[in-house]
C-alpha positions in Angstrom: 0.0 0.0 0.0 1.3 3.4 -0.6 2.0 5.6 2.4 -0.8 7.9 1.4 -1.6 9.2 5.5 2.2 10.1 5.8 4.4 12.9 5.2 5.1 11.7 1.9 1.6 11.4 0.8 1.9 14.3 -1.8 4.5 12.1 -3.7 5.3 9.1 -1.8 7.7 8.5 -4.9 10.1 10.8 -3.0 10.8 9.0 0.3 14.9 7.9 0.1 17.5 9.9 -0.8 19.2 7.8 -3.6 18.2 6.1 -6.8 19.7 2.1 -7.4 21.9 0.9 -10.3 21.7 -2.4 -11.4 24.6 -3.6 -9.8 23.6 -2.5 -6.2 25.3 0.9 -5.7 23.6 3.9 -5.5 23.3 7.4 -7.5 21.3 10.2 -5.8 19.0 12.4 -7.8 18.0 15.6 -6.4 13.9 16.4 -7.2 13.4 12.4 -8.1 14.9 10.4 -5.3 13.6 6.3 -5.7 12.5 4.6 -2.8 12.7 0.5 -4.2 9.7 -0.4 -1.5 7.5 2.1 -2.5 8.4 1.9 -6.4 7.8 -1.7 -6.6 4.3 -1.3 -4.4 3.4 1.6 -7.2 4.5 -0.9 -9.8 2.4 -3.6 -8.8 -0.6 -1.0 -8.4 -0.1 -0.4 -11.8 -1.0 3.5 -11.1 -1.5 5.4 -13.4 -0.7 8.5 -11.2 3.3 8.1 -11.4 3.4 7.4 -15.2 5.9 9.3 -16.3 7.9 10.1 -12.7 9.9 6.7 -12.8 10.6 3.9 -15.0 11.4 0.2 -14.3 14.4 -2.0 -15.3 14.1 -5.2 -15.1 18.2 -7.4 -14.8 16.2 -10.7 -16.3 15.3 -8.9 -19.4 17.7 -6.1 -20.0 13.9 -3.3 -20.5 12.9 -0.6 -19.1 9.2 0.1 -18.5 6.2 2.6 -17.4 4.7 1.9 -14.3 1.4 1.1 -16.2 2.9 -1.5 -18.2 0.5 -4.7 -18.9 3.3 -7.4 -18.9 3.8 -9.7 -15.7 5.0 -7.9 -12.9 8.8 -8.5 -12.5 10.2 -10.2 -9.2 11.5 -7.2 -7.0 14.5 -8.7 -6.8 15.0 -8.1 -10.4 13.9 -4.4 -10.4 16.1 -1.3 -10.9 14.1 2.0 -10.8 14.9 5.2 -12.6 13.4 8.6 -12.4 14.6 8.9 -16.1 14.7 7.3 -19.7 17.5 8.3 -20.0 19.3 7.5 -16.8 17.6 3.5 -17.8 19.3 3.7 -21.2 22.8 4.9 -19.5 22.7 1.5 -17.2 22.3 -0.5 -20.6 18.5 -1.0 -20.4 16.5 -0.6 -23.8 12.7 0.5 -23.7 9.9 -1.8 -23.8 7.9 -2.6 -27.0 5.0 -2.7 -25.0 4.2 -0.1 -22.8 6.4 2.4 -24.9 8.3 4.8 -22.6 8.6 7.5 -25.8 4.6 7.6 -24.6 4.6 8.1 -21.1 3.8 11.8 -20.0 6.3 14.3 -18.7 6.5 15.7 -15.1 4.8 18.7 -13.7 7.3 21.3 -13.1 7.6 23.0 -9.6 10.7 22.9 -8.0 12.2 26.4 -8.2 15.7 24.6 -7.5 16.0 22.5 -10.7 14.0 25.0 -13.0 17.1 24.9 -14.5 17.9 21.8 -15.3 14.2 21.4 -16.1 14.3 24.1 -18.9 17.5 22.5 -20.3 15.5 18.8 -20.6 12.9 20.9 -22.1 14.5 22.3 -24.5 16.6 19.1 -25.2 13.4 17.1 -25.7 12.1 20.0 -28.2 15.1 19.0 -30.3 17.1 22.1 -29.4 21.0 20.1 -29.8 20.0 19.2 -32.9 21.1 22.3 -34.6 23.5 24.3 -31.7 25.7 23.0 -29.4 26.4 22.9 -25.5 27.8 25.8 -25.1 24.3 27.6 -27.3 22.0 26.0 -24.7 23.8 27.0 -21.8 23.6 30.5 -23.4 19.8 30.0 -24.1 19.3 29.4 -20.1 21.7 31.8 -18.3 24.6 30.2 -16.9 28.1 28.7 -18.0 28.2 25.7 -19.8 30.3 24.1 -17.0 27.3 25.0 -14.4 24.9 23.6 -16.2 26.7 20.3 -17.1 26.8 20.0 -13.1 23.3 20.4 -12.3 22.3 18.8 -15.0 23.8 15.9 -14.5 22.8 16.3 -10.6 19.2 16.6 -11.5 19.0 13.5 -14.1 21.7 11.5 -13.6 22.9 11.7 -17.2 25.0 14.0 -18.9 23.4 16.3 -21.4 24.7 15.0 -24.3 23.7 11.3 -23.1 19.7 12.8 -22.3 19.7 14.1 -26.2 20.6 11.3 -27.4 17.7 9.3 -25.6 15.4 12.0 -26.7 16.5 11.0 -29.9 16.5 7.5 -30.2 12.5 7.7 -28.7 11.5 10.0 -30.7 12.9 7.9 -34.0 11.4 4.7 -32.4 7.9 6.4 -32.5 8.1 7.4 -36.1 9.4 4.2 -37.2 6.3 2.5 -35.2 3.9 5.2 -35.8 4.5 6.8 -39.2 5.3 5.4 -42.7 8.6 7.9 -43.0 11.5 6.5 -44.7 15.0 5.2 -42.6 16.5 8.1 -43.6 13.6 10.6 -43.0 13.4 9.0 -39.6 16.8 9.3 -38.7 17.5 13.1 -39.6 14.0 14.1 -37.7 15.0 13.1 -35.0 18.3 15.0 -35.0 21.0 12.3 -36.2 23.3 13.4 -38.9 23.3 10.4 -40.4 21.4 7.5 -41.4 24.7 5.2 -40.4 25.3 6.7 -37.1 21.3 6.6 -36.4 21.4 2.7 -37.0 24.6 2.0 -35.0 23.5 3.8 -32.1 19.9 2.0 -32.3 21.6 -1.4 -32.4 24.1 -0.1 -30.0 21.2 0.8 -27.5 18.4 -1.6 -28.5 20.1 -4.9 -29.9 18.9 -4.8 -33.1 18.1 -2.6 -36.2 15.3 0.0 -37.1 14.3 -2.4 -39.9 12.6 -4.5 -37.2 10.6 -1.8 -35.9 9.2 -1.0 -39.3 8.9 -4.7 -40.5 6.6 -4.9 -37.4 4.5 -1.6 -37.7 0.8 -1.9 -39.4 1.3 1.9 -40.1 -0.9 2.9 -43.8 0.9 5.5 -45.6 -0.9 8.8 -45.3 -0.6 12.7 -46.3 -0.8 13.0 -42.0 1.2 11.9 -39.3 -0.3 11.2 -36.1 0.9 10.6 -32.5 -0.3 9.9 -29.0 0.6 12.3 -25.5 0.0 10.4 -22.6 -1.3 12.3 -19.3 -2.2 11.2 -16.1 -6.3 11.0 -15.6 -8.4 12.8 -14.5 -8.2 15.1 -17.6 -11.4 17.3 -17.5 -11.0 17.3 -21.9 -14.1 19.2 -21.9 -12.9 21.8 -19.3 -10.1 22.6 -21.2 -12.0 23.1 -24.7 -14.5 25.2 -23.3 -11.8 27.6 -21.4 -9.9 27.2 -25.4 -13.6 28.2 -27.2 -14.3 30.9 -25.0 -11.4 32.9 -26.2 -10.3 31.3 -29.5 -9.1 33.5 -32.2 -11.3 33.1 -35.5 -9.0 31.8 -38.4 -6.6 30.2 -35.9 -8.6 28.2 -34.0 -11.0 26.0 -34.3 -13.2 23.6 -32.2 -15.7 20.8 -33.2 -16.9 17.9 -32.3 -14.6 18.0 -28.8 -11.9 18.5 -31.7 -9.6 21.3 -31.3 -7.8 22.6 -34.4 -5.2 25.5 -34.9 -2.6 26.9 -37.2 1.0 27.3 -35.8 4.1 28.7 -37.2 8.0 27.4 -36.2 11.0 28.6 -36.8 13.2 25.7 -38.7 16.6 26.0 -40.1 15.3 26.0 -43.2 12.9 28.9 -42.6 9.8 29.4 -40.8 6.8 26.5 -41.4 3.1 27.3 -41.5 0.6 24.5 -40.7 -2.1 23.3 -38.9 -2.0 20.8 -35.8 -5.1 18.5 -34.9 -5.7 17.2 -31.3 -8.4 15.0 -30.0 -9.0 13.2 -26.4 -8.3 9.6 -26.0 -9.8 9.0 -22.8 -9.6 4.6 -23.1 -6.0 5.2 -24.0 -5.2 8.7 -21.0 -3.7 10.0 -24.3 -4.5 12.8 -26.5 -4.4 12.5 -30.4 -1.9 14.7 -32.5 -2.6 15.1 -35.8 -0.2 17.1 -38.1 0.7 17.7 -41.8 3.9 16.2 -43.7 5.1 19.5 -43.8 5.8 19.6 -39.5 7.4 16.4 -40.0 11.0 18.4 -39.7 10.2 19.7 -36.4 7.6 17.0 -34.7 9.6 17.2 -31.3 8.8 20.8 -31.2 5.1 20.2 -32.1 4.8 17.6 -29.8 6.5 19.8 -26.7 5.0 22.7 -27.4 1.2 20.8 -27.6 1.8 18.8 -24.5 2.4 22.2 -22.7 -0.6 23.7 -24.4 -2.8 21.1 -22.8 -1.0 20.7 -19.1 -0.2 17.1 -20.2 2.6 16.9 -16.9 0.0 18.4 -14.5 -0.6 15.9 -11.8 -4.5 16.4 -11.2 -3.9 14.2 -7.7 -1.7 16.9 -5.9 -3.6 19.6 -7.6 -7.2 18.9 -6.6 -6.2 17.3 -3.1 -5.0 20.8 -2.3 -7.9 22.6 -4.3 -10.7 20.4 -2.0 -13.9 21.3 -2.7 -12.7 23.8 -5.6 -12.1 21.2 -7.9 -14.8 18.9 -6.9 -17.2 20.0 -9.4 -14.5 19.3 -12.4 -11.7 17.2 -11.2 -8.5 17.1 -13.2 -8.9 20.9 -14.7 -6.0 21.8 -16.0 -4.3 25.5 -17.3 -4.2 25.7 -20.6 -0.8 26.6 -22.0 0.1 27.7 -25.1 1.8 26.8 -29.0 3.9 30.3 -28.4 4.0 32.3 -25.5 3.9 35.6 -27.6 0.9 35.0 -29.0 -0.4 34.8 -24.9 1.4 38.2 -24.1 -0.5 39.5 -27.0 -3.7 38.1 -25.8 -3.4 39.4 -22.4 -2.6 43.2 -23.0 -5.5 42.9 -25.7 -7.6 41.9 -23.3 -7.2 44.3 -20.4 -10.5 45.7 -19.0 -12.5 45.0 -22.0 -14.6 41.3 -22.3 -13.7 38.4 -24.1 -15.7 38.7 -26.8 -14.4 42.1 -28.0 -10.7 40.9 -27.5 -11.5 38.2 -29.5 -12.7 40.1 -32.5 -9.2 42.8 -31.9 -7.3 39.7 -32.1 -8.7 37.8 -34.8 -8.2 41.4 -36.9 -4.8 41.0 -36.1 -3.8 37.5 -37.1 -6.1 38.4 -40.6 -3.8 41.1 -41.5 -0.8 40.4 -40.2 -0.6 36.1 -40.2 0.6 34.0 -42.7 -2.0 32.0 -44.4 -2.7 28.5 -44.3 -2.8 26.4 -47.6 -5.1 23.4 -47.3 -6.0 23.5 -43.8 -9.3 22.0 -41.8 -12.4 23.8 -41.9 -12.1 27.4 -39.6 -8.5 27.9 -40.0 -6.6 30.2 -42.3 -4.0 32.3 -41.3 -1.6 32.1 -38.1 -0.8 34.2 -35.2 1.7 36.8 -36.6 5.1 36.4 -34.7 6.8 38.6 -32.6 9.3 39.3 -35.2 6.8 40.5 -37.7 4.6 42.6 -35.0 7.9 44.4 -34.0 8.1 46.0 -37.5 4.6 47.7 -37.1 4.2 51.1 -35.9 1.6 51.2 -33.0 -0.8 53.3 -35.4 -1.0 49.7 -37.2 -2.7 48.2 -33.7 -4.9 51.3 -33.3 -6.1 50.5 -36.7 -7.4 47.3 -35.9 -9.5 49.1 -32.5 -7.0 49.0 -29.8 -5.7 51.8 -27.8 -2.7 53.7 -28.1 -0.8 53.1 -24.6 -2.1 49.2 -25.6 -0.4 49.0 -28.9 2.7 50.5 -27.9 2.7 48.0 -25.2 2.2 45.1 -27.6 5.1 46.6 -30.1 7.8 46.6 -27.2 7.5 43.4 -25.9 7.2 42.0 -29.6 10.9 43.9 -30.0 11.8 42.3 -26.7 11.0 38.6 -27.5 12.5 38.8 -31.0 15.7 40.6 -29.8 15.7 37.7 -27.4 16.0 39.7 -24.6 12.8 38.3 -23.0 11.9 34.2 -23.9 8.4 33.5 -23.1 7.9 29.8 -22.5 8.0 27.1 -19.7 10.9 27.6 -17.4 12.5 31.0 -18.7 13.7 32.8 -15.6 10.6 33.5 -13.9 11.9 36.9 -11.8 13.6 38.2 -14.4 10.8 37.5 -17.0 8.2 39.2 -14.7 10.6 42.3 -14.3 11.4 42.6 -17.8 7.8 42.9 -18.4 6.5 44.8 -15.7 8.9 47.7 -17.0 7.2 47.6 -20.2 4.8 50.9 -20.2 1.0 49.4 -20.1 1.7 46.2 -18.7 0.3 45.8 -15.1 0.3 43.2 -12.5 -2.7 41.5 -14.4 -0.7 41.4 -17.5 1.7 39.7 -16.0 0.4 37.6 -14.3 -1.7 35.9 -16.9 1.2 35.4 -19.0 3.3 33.6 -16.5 0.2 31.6 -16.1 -0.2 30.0 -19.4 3.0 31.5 -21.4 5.6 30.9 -18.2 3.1 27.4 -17.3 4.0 28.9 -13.5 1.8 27.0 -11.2 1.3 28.9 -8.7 0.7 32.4 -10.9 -2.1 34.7 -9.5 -3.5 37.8 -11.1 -4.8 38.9 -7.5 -6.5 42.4 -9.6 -9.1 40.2 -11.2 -12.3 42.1 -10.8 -13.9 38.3 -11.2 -11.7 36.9 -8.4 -12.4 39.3 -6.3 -15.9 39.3 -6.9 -16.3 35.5 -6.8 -14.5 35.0 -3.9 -16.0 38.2 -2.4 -12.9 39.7 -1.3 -12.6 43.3 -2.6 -9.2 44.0 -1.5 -5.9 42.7 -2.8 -4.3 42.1 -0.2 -6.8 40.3 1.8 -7.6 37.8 -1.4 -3.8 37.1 -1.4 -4.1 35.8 2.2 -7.7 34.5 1.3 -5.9 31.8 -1.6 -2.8 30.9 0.2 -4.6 27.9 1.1 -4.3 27.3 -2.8 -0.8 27.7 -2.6 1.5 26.2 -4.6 -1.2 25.7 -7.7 -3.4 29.0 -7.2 -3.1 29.1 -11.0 -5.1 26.3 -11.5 -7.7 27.8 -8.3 -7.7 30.8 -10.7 -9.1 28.7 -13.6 -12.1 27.0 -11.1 -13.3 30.5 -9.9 -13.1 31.8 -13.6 -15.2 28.6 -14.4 -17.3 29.1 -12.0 -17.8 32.8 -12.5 -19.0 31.7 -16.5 -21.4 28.9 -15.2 -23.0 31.5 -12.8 -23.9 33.8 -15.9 -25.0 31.4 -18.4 
């Protein structure tokens, strides 16, 4: 039984102090430290709550698996546990055919300590070594390469180059089961440089070639590639679409039939690529559906990151709603919508100060009509994209007041579009959250509101509050700032996600 009425309740994965190789001796893993007892109990539980937090290896069989796997549980005996695919592929283990560990879904991201770390294995996963090197990404974060290097390899047990090359080999072994690409296709998505270096690597790793992967796969060949995000249930699907509908931008979004469509635009070596991305609930599977184009086929591990952060797909709706209580009762596993670019949020949020949803909307569909890049052959509702920061940074404000904004509004959108494509301020998961929320906050126009809202869904900060909401305050019948702050604490450290309920809630009491 899992220790559930102890200290360790809210993760009981973290109860000892070091991880276990498989030939006894110990490593220790700050923010994921393995307790064997517990691991193995979680194992045989088979739940579905700490997919994604650990993985199993098993010395009988030489694989690593999820927690949910279907096979036979292992003797314990037998069991090394991991908080990492990577750290399993290090001690010799290769992945399971069966449960998939290129499936399982990420961790929720909280622990102000390793934010760094974090943000590097983000940006790793997204595919970020594939085109700059070590000393790029050390840039990209803040510190010296030779910092980073330590606490990564502190937080993950891995060094950085060994995590990328994981990411790599996963993400190749779900096209080759998943997609009808070619071997060499394969290979250079998913950042080798070459088809021979690819397949010694995969046999190196795996014990035996790519070939086999494809010989087995009953993949149809198609003009669309499409994959499967894991997340951890509950997943309130219809939650999250109706937050999405309420302020979708016409021609960029698009929602039917619990279907949720969009255009997106990503920067590639090659140039910048317009499409559209499809995503649709799995519930029987606690996956979501992405469907793309050919055309994102060169920058899938982008797609992919930048969707699973769009729908919370690391939340961990157990911590969340036991700390929400009665909050969440009403719609359990409610999580905060992210974003595909964190610009296009900043943009949202001055729009939308002190004027309602449904005239932002129509200021910010005007916008991506004149200023987006259309959309050849996309789904029904979509046509152009959000412009990008670069292009907005070229307009004068009188271009924004043209569309029905105000002055002080539009210069406000023009300087942090200058900002995010000088690169002076990053807007996505794990940028450095003080400096981020300075940066902006000395922007003319943007307020604490502002500000708030972005590191909500652009920054994915958990615990983000926009304590001026005339809603919040109103719901929760606390008129004064101050007081509301010490009114949520008891929300604290996911008053983000108490901030979604009480909006929720706010939009049922009206309809």
């Amino acid at each position: 039984m899992l220790a559930n009425d102890t200290a360790n309740s809210r993760c009981p994965i973290l109860m000892s102090e070091f991880g276990q190789n498989p030939d006894g001796s110990s490593f220790k893993v700050r923010g994921m430290n393995l307790d064997p007892d517990t691991c193995y109990q979680t194992l045989l539980s088979r739940d579905r709550r700490f997919d994604g937090w650990f993985f199993v290896a098993v010395s009988s069989t030489g694989i690593y698996c999820r927690v949910v796997c279907p096979v036979r549980p292992p003797k314990p005996q037998n069991c090394s546990f991991f908080p990492t695919t990577a750290a399993a592929e290090k001690a010799g283990f290769r992945p399971c055919m069966r449960c998939r560990p290129e499936l399982a879904p990420g961790n929720g991201l909280l622990d102000v300590s390793s934010r760094l770390a974090k943000a590097t294995a983000s940006l790793i996963s997204d595919g970020f070594l594939n085109e700059a090197t070590l000393e790029d990404l050390a840039n990209r974060v803040g510190v010296t390469e030779r910092h980073l290097r330590r606490i990564f390899a502190a937080e993950y047990g891995v060094s950085m180059v060994e995590f990328a090359q994981t990411q790599r080999l996963l993400l190749a072994k779900r096209l080759l089961t998943d997609t009808a690409l070619p071997l060499a296709t394969v290979a250079f998505t998913a950042g080798f440089g070459s088809v021979r270096r690819f397949n010694d690597l995969f046999l190196k790793r795996y014990g035996f070639s790519p070939l086999r992967l494809r010989k087995g796969a009953s993949v149809s060949v198609s003009e669309n590639l499409s994959f499967l995000l894991g997340y951890r249930p509950p997943f309130s699907w219809s939650g999250v679409l109706d937050f999405l509908s309420q302020r979708r931008i016409s021609g960029v979004e698009h929602l039917a039939d619990e279907v949720y469509n969009r255009t997106v635009e990503i920067e590639h070596s090659k140039g910048r690529i317009a499409a559209w991305v499809s995503v649709r609930n799995v519930p029987e599977r606690h996956s979501v559906e992405v469907t793309v184009p050919m055309t994102l086929a060169p920058v899938i591990g982008q797609v992919l990151g930048r969707i699973s952060r769009l729908f919370d797909l690391g939340a961990r709706p157990d911590l969340i709603d036991a700390q929400l209580g009665e909050l969440a009762a009403e719609l359990p596993g409610m999580r905060v919508p992210g974003t595909f670019d964190g610009f296009e949020i900043a943009v949202r949020a001055v729009v939308g100060q002190q004027i309602s949803v449904v005239h932002a909307r129509a200021i910010l569909s005007r916008i991506a009509a004149r200023y987006g890049t259309a959309i050849a052959e996309a789904p029904d509702g979509l046509a152009t994209t959000f412009p990008s920061a670069a292009t907005l940074a070229q307009l004068p404000a009188s271009a924004l007041v043209s569309v029905g904004m105000t002055g002080i509004r539009a210069e406000a959108i023009i300087s942090i579009a200058q900002e995010v494509a000088a690169g002076r301020i990053v807007l996505e998961p794990m940028a450095p959250l003080e400096e981020t929320l300075s940066m902006l906050h000395k922007i003319r126009g943007v307020g604490e509101w502002t500000v708030q809202y972005i590191a909500m869904r652009a920054l994915a900060w958990p615990n983000a509050f926009p304590d001026g909401d005339a809603v919040l305050k109103r719901q929760l019948a606390q008129p004064d700032s101050s007081k509301l702050k010490q009114h949520v604490a008891r929300w604290e450290p996911w008053r983000a996600y108490a901030t979604l309920h009480v909006w929720r809630q706010s939009e049922g009491s009206r309809k």
